[in-house]
ChimeraX commands (.cxc) that place a marker at each C-alpha (Angstrom):
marker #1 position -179.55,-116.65,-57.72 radius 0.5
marker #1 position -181.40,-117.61,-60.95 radius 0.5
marker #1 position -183.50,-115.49,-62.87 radius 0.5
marker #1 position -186.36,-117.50,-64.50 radius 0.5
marker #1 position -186.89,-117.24,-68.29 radius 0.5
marker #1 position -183.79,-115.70,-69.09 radius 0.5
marker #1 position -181.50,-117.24,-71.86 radius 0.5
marker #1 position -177.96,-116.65,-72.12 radius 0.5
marker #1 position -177.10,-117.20,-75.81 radius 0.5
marker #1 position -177.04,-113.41,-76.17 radius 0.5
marker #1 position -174.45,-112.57,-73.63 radius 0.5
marker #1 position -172.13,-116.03,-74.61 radius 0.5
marker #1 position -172.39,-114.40,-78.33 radius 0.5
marker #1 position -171.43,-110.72,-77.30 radius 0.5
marker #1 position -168.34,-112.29,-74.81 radius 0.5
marker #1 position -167.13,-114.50,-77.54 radius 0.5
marker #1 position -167.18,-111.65,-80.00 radius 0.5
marker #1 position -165.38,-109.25,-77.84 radius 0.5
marker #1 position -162.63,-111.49,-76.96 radius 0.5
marker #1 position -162.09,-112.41,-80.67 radius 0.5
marker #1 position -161.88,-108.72,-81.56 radius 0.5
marker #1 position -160.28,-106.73,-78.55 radius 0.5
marker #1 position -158.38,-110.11,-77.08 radius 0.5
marker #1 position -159.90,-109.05,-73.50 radius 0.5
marker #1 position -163.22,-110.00,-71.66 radius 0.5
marker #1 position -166.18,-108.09,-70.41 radius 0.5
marker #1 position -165.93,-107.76,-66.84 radius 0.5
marker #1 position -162.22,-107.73,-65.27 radius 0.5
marker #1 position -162.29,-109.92,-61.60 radius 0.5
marker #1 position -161.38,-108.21,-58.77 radius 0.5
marker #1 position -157.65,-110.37,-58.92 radius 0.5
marker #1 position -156.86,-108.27,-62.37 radius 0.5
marker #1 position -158.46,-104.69,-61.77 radius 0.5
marker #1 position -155.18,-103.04,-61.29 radius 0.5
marker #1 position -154.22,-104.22,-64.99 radius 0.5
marker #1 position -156.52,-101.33,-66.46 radius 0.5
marker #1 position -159.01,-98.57,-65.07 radius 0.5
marker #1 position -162.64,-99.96,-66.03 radius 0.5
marker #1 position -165.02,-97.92,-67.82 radius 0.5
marker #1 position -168.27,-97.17,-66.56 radius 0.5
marker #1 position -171.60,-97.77,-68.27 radius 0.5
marker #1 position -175.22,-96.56,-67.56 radius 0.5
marker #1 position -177.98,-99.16,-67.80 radius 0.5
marker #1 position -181.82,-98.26,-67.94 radius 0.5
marker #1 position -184.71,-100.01,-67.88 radius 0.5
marker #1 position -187.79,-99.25,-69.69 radius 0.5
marker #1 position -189.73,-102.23,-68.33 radius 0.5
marker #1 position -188.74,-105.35,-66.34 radius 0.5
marker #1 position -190.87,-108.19,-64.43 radius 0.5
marker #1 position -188.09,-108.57,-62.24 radius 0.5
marker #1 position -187.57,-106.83,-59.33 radius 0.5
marker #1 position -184.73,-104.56,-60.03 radius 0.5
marker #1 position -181.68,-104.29,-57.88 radius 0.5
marker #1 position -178.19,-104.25,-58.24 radius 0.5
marker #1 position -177.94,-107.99,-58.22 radius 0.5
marker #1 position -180.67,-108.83,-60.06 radius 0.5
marker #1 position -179.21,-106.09,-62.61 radius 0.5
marker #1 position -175.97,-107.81,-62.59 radius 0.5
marker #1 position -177.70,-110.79,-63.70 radius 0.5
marker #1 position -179.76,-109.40,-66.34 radius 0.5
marker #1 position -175.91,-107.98,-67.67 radius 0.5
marker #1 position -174.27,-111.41,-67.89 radius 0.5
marker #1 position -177.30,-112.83,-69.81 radius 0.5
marker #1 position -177.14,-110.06,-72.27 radius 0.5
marker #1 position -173.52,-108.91,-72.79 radius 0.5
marker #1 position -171.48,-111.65,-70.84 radius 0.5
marker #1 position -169.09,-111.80,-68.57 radius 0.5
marker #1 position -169.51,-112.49,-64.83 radius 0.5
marker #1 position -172.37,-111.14,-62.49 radius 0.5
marker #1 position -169.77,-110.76,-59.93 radius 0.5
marker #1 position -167.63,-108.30,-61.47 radius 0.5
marker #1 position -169.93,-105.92,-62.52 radius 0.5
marker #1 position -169.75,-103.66,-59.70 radius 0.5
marker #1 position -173.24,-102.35,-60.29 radius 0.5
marker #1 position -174.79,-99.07,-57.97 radius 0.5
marker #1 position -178.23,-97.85,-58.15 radius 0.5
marker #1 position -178.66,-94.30,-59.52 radius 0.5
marker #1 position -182.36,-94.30,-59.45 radius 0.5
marker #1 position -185.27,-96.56,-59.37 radius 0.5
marker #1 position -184.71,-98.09,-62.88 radius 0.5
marker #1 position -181.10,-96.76,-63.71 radius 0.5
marker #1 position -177.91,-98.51,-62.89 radius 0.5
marker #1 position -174.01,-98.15,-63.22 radius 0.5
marker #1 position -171.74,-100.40,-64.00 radius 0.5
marker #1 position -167.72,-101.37,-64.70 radius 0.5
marker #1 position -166.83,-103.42,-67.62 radius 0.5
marker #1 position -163.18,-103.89,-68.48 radius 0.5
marker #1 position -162.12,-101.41,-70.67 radius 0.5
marker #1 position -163.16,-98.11,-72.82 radius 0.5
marker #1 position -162.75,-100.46,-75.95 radius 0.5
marker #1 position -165.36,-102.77,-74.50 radius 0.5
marker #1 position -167.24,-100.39,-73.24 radius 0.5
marker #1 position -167.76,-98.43,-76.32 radius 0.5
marker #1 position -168.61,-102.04,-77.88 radius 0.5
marker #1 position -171.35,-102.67,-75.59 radius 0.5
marker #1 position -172.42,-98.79,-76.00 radius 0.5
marker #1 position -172.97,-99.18,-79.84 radius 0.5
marker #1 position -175.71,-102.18,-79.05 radius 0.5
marker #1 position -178.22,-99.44,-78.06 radius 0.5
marker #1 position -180.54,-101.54,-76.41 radius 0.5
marker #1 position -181.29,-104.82,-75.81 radius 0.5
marker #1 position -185.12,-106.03,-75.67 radius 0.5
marker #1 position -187.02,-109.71,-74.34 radius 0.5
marker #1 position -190.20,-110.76,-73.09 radius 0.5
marker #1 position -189.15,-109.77,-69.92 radius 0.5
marker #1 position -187.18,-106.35,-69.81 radius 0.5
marker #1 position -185.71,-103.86,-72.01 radius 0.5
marker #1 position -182.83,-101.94,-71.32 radius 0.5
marker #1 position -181.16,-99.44,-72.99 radius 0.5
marker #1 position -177.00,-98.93,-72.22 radius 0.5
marker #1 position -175.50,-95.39,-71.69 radius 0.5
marker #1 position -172.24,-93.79,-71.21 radius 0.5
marker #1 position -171.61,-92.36,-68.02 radius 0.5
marker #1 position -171.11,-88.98,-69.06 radius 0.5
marker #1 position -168.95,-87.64,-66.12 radius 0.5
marker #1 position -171.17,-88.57,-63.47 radius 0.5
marker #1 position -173.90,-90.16,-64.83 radius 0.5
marker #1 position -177.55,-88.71,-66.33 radius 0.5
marker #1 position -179.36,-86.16,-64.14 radius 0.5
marker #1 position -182.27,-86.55,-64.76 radius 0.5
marker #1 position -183.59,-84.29,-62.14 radius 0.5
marker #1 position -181.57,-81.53,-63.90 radius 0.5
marker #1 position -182.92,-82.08,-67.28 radius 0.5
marker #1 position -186.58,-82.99,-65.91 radius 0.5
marker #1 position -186.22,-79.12,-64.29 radius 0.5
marker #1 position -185.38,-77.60,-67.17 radius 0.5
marker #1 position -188.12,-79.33,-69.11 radius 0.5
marker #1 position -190.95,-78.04,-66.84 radius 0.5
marker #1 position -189.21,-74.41,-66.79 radius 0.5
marker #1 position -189.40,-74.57,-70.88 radius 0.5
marker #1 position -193.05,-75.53,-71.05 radius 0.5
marker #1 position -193.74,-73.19,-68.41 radius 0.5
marker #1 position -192.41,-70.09,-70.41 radius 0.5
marker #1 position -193.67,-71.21,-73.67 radius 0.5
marker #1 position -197.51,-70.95,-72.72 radius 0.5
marker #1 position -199.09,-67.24,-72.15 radius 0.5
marker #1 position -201.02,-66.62,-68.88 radius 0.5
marker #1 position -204.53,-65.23,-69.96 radius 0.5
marker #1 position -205.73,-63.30,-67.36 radius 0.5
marker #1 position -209.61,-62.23,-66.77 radius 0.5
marker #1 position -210.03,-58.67,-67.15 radius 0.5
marker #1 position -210.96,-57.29,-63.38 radius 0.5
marker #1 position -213.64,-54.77,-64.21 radius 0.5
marker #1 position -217.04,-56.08,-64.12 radius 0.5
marker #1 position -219.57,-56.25,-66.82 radius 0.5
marker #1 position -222.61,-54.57,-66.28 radius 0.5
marker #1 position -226.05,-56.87,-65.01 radius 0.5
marker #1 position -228.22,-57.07,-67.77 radius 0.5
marker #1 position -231.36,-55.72,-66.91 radius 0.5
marker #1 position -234.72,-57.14,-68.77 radius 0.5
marker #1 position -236.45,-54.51,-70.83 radius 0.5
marker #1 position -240.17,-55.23,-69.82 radius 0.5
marker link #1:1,2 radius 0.2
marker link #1:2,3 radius 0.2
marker link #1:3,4 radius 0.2
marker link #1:4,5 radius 0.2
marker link #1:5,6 radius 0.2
marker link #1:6,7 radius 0.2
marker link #1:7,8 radius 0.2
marker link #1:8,9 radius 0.2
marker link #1:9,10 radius 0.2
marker link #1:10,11 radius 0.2
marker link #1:11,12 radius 0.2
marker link #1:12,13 radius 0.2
marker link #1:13,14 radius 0.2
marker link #1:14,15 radius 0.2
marker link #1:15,16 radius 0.2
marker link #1:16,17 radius 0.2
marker link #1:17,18 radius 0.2
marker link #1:18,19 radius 0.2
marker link #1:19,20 radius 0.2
marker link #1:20,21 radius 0.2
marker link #1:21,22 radius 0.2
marker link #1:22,23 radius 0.2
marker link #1:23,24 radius 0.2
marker link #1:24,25 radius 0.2
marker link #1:25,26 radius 0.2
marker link #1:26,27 radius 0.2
marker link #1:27,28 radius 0.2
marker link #1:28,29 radius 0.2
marker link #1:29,30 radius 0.2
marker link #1:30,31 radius 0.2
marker link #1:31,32 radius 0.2
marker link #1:32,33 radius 0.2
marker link #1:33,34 radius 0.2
marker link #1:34,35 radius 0.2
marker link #1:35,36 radius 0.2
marker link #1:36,37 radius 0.2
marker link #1:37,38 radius 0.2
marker link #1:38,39 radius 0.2
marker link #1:39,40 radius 0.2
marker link #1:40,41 radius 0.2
marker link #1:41,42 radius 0.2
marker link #1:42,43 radius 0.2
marker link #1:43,44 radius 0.2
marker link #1:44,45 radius 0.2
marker link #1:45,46 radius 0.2
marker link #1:46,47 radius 0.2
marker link #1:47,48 radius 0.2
marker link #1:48,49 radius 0.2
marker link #1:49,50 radius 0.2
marker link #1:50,51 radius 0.2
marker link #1:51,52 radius 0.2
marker link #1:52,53 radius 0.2
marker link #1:53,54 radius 0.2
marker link #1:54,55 radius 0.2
marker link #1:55,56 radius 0.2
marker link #1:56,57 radius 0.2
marker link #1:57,58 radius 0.2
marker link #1:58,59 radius 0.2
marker link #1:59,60 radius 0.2
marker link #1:60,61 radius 0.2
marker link #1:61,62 radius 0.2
marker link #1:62,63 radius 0.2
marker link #1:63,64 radius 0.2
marker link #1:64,65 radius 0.2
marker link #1:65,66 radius 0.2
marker link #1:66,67 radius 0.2
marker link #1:67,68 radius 0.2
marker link #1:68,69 radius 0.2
marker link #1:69,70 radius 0.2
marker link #1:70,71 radius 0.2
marker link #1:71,72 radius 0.2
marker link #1:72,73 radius 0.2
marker link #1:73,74 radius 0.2
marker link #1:74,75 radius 0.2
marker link #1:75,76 radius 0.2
marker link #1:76,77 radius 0.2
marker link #1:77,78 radius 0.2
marker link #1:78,79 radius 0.2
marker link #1:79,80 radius 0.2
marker link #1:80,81 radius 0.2
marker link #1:81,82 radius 0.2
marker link #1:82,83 radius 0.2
marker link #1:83,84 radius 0.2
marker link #1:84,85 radius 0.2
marker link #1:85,86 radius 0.2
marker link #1:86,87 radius 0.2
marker link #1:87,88 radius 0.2
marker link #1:88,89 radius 0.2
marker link #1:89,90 radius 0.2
marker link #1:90,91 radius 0.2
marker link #1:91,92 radius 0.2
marker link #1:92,93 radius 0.2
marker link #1:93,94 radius 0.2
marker link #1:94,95 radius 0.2
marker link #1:95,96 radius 0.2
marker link #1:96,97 radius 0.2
marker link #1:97,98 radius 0.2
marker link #1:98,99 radius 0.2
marker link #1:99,100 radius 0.2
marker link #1:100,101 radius 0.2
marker link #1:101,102 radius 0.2
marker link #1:102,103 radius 0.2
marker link #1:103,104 radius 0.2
marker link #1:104,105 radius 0.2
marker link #1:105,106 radius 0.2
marker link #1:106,107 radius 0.2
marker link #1:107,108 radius 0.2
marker link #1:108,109 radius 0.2
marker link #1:109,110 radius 0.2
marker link #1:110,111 radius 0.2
marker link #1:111,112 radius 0.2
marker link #1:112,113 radius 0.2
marker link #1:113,114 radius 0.2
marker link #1:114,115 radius 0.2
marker link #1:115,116 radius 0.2
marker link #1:116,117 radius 0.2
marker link #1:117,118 radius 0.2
marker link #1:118,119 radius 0.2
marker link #1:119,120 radius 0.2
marker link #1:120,121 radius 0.2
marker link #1:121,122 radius 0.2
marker link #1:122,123 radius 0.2
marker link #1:123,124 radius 0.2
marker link #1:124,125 radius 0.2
marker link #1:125,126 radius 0.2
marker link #1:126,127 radius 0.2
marker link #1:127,128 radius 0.2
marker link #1:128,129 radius 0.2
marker link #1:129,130 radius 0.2
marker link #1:130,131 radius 0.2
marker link #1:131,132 radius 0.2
marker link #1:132,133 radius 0.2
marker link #1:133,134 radius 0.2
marker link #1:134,135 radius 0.2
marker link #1:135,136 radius 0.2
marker link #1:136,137 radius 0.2
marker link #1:137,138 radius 0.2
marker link #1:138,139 radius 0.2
marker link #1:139,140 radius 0.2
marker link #1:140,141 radius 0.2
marker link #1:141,142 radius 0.2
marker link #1:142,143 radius 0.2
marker link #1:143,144 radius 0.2
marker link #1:144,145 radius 0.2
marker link #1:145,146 radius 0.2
marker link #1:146,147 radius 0.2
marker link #1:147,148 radius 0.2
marker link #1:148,149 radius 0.2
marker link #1:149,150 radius 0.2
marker link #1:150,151 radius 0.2
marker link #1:151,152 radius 0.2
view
């Protein structure tokens, strides 16, 4: 499954780089796993002309930080926010420390997992609650104002 427009210089560069300085790759394959527990990752997108799913994800992954689409193991957490495994905390923290990564088509932003993963629901919540309590209900007073009456 090919992605059109996408170029994979950026991923190539970010997989030589981490094997030169941690000696390991990206994404372990399911024959090594038990060599080291994988660290999990958080991908958003802020925009994409793909449609997104967890393969299409994978893709967009091994174009920008290497490795193989197979082994990503990524699982939709909402409509534009994914999980994934890399190999290790070292490489994870690596791929952390890029931020985000931006093209014509997408822009994504990486994330640590954070015990579970961002709830966004949670924080959303307690957003609305804050601007709820910081405006003050003004309330119409209830007696009514007298008719004015023409003076003729």
């Amino acid at each position: 499954m090919l992605l059109p427009g996408l170029n994979s210089r950026p991923g190539r560069v970010i997989e030589a780089e981490i094997r030169r300085k941690f000696g390991t790759s990206i994404t372990l394959d399911s024959h090594h796993s038990h060599l080291s527990k994988p660290f999990i990752l958080v991908v958003s997108f802020g925009r994409c002309r793909y449609r997104l799913s967890p393969q299409t994800v994978s893709l967009i992954l091994q174009v920008v930080i290497g490795g193989s689409y197979l082994d990503f193991g990524v699982v939709t957490l909402s409509d534009q926010v994914f999980r994934f495994t890399i190999s290790s905390p070292e490489v994870g923290f690596h791929i952390y420390k890029l931020r985000s990564f931006e093209c014509e088509q997408f822009k994504l932003f990486f994330n640590l997992w954070n015990g579970g993963g961002p709830n966004y629901l949670l924080e959303y919540q307690n957003w609305l609650n804050e601007e709820a309590n910081s405006w003050n209900l003004v309330v119409r007073s209830s007696t009514p104002k007298a008719p004015k009456i023409p003076l003729s």
